[in-house]
C-alpha positions in Angstrom: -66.2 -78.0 29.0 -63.0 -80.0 28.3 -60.1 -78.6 27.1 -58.5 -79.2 23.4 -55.5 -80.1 23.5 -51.9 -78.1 21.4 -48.3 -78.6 21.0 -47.9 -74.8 20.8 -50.1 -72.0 21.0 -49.5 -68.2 19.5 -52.2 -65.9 20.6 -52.7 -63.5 17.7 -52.7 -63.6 14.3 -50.7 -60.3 13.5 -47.4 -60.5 11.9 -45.1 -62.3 14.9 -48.2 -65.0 15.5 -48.1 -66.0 12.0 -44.6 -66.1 11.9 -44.3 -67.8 14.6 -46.8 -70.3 13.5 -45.1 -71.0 10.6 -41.7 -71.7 12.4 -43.5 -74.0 14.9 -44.8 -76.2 11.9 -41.1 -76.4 10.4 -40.6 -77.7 13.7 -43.1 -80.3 13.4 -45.4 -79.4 16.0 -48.7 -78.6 16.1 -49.8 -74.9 16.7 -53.2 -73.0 17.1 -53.4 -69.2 16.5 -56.2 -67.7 18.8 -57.3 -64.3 17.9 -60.0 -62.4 19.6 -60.6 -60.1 16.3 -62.8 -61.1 13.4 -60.5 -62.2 11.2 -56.7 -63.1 10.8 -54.7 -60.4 10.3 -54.2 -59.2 13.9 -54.6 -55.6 15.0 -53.5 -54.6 11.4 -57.0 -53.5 10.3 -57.2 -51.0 13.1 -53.8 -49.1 13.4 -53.4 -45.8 11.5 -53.9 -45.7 7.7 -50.4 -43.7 7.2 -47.8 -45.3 5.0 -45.5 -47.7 6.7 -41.3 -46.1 8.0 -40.4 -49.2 6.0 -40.1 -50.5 2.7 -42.3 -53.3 1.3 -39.3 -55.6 0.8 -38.9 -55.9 4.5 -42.5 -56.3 5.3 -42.7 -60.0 3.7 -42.7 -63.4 6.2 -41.3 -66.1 5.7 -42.0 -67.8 2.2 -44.0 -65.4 1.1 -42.8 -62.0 -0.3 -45.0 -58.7 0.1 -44.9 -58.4 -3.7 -45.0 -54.6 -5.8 -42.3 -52.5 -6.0 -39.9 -54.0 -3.4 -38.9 -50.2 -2.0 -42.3 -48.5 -1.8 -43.6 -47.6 1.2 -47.1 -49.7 2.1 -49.9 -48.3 3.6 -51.7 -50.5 6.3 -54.4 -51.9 4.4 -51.9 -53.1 1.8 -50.4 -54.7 5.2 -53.6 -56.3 6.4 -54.2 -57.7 2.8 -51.0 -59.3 3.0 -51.1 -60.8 6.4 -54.8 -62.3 5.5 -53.0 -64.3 2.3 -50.5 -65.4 4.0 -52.8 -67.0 6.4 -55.1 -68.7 4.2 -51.9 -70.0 2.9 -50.8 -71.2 6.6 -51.7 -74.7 7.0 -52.3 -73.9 10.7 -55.4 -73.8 12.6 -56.9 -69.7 13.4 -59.4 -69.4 15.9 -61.0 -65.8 15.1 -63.4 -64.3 17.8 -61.1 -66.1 20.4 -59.7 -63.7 22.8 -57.6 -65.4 25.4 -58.6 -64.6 28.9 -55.9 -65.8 30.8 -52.9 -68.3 30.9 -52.8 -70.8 34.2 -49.5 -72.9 34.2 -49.8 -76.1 35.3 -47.7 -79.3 36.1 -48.4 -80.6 32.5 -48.0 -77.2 30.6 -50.3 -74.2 30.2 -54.1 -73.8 29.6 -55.8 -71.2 27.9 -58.8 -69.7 29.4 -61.0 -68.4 26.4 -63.5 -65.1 27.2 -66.9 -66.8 26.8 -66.3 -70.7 28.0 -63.4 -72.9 26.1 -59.9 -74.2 26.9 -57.0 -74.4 25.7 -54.0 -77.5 26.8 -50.7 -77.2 25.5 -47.6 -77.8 26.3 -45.9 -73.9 25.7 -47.5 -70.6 24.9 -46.3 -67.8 21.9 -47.8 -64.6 23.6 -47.5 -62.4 20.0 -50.1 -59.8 20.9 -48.0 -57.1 20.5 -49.0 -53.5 21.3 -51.9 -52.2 19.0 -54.8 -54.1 20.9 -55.0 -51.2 23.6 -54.2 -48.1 22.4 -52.5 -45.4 25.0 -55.3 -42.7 26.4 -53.4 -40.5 28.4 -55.7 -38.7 31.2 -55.0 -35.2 30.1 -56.4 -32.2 31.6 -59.3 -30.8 30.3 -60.6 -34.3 28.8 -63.5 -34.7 30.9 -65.0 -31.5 30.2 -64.1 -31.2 26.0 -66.9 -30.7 24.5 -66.3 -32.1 20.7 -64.6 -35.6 19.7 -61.3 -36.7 20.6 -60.0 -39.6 18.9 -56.7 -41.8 19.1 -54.8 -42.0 16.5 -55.8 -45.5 15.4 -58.7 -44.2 14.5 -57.3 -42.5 11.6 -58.3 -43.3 8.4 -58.2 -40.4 5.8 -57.6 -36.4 5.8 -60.5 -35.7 3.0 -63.0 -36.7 5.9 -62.1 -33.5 8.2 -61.6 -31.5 5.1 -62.0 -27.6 6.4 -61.8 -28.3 10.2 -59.3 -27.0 13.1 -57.5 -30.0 14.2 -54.8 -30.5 17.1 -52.7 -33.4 16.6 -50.5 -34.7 20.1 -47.3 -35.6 19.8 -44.0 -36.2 18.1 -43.2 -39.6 16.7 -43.8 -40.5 12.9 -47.6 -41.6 13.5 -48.3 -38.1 14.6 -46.3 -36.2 12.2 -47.6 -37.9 9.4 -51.1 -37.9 10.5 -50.4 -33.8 10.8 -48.9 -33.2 7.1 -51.3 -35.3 5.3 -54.0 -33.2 7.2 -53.1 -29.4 6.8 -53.2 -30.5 3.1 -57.4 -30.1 3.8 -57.6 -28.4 7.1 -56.1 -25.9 10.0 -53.8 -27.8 12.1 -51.3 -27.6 15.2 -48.8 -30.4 16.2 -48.9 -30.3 20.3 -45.8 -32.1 21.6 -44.0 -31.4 25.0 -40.4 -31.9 22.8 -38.9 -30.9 19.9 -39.2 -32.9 16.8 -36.2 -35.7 16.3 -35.4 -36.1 13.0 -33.6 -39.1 11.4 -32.8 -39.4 7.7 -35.0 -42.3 5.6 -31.8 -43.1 3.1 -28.4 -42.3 5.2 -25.8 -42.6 2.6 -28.2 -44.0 -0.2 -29.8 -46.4 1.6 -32.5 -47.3 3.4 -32.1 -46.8 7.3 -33.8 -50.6 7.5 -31.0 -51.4 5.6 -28.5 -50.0 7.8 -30.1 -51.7 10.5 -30.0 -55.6 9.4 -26.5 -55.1 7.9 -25.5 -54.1 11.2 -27.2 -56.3 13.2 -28.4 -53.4 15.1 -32.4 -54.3 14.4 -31.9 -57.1 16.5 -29.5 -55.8 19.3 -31.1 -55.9 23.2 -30.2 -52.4 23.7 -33.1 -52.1 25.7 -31.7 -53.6 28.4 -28.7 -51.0 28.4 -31.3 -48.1 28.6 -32.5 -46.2 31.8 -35.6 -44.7 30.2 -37.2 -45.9 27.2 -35.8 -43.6 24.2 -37.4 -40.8 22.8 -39.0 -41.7 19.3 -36.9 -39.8 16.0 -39.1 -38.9 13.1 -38.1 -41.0 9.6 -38.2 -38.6 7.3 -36.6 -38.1 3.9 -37.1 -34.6 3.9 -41.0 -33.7 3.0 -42.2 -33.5 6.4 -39.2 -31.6 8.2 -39.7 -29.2 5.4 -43.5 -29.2 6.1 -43.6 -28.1 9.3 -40.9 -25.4 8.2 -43.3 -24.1 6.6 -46.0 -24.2 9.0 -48.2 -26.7 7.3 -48.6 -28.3 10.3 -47.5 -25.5 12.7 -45.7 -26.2 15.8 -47.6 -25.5 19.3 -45.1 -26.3 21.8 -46.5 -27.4 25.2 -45.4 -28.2 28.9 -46.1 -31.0 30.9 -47.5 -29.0 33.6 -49.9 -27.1 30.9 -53.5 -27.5 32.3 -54.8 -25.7 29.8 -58.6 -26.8 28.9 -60.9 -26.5 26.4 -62.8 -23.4 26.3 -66.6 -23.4 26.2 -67.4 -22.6 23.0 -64.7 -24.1 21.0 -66.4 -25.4 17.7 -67.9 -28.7 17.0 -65.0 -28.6 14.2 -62.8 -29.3 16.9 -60.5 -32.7 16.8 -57.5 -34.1 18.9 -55.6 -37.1 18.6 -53.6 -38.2 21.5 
């Protein structure tokens, strides 16, 4: 099968494809936007159904502004709504059901190797995948032999469907936290994490952290490269959920990493974790 032929290439259709589409026509060239979901809003669709750390007015792309109040917080299918407009306004070429395989580089450029047959020539490649695709699964003890459901936290969708059940949540970042609050609203729940809880304020001094963080320049600072270890995640909060789990709705179960603590046999079928 002969291969088409691309200036540039961004594989995925999430937020940074898009974008980077966009930019790539300013520039005159010609992209394509493969994306191996069924439609083109990334990995969107699937993440958790929490509301987003940040507000709406810094969720828009380029041209086109989120709309609604420009400081509420979104929740993710207002996100994948948004991303889907913006690209049925992109006057750019998105190949849905078109994971890419593999990238060869060649004297010309790159080609594309597509799963299922197909080819793609050009002459750079966007990689704008990001990190949703392939969720983290942790091999934790005791996993092979639970005997109810464990789920990632992707999976979430909303709290009313385990309405009277005894749910663990793992972890200690903002996904997890929120995912434990909204739930002990309906249900009996612990929040498992090998750390404390890092809290950082939503609004230091009145504003927005996000704001803080482009006046600064800090959101786009490589301070990566300065650290040794990647840094532990701090919990945005403006207040409700430190005061929350204050009050033990979720309540803390602290554990060690060398806890090999398993299920025990007849643990209930209301049983959940996320990880």
């Amino acid at each position: 099968m002969s291969a088409e032929h691309f200036d540039v290439p961004a594989i995925g259709s999430g937020r940074s494809g898009l974008a980077a589409a966009r930019g790539l026509l300013g520039e005159g060239l010609r992209p394509v936007i493969p994306e191996a979901s069924g439609r083109a809003a990334g990995s969107w669709p699937g993440t958790t159904a929490v509301p987003l750390v940040s507000p709406a007015r810094y969720g828009s792309l380029p041209g086109m502004p989120f709309g609604g109040d420009p400081d509420r917080y979104p929740r993710r299918d207002e996100v994948a709504a948004y991303l889907l407009r913006y690209a049925e306004r992109l006057d750019v070429d998105i190949r849905i059901h078109s994971r890419v395989a593999a990238v060869r580089a060649d004297r010309e450029g790159f080609t594309l190797d597509l799963e299922g047959g197909g080819h793609l020539d050009a002459r750079a490649v966007v990689t704008a995948t990001g990190g949703f695709g392939r969720p983290s699964r942790p091999a934790l003890p005791g996993i092979g032999t639970f005997a109810d459901t464990l789920l990632h936290v992707s999976e979430y969708r909303a709290p009313q469907v385990y309405a009277g059940w005894r749910v663990v949540v793992v972890g200690a970042g903002n996904s997890a936290v929120q995912v434990a609050v909204e739930l002990a609203e309906v249900s009996r729940v612990g929040l498992a994490g090998r750390a404390p809880v890092r809290w950082f304020p939503r609004r230091p001094l009145g504003q927005d952290l996000h704001f803080w963080l482009t006046a600064t320049g800090l959101d786009a600072a490589p301070l990566g490269r300065f650290q040794s270890r990647p840094a532990a995640m701090a919990v945005i909060d403006d207040g409700r959920y430190r005061a929350a789990l204050a009050a033990g709705r979720p309540e803390r179960r602290p554990c060690s990493p060398e806890s090999t603590a398993q299920p025990s046999p007849g643990a209930t079928r209301a049983r959940r974790k996320w990880t």
